[in-house]
C-alpha positions as CSV (number, residue, x, y, z in Angstrom):
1,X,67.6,57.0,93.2
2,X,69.5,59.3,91.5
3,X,67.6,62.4,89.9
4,X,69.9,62.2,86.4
5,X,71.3,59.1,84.5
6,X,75.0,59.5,83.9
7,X,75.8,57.4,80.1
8,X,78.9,55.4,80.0
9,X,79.9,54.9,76.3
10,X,82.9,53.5,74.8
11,X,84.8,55.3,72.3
12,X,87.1,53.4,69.6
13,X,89.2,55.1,67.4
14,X,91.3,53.0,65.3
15,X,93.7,50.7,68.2
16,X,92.4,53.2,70.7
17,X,89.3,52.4,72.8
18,X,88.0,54.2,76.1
19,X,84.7,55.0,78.3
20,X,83.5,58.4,78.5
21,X,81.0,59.4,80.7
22,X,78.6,62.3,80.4
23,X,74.9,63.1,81.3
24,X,72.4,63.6,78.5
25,X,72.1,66.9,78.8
26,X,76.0,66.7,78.0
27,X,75.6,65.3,75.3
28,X,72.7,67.9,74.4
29,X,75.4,70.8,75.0
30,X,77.5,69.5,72.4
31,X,75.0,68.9,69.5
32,X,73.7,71.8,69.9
33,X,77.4,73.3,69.4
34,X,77.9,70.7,66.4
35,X,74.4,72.1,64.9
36,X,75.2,75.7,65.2
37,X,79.4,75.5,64.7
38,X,79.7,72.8,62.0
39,X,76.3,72.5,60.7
40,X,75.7,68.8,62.0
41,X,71.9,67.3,61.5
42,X,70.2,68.9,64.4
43,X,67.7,65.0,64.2
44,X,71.2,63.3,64.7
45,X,71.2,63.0,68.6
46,X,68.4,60.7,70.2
47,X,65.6,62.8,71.6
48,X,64.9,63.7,75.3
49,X,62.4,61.8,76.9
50,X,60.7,62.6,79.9
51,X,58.0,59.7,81.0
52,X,59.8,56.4,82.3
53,X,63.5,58.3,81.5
54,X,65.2,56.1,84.5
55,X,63.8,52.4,83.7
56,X,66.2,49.9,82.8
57,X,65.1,48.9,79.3
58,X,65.1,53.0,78.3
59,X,68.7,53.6,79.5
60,X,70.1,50.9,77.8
61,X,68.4,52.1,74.6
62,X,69.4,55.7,75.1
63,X,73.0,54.3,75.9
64,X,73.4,52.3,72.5
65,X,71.4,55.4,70.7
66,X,74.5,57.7,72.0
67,X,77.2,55.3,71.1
68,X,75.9,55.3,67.6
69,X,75.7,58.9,67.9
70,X,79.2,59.4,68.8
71,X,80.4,57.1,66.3
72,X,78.5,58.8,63.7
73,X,80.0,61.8,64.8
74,X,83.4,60.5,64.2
75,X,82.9,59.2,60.8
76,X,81.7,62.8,60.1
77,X,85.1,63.9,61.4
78,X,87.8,61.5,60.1
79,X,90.4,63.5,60.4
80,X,90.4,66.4,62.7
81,X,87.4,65.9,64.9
82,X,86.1,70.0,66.1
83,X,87.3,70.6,69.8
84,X,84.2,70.8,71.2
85,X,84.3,67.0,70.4
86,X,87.3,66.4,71.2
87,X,87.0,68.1,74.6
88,X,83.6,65.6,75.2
89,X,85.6,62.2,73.8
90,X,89.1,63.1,76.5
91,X,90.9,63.1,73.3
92,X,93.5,65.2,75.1
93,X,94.2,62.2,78.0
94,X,94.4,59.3,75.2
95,X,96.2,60.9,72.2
96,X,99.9,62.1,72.0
């Protein structure tokens, strides 16, 4: 058994759509560079949790949680998303 959970989340913008995959404590490093760079609600991202963070039932919640936290994130930024974001979402490999 793996000692982390890696999140695969799918990203659409407009036609675009793609799978990004980061660790929590990815996504952790980048709200907490939204919070302090662009002011972002520091309750947005889903909370760590400790007890039980590997069973199935809590991944899957985490996983939808992040989608929906990405996506926020997007609406927040609908027309130059900051490049910390960017940089998380591979923007650079799917936009020309």
């Amino acid at each position: 058994l793996s000692s982390f959970q890696v999140y695969i989340i799918q990203v659409s913008v407009g036609n675009h759509q793609w799978t990004v995959k980061h660790r929590y404590s990815d996504f952790h490093d980048l709200h907490e560079k939204l919070v302090s760079e662009k002011k972002i609600d520091k309750n947005l991202l889903p909370p760590k949790k400790i007890i039980g963070k590997n069973s199935k039932s809590l991944v899957e919640k985490r996983q939808k949680e992040l989608e929906i936290y990405l996506q926020t994130l997007l609406l927040k930024f609908p027309v130059t998303a900051p490049k910390v974001l960017s940089h998380f979402l591979h923007f650079h490999l799917y936009v020309s």
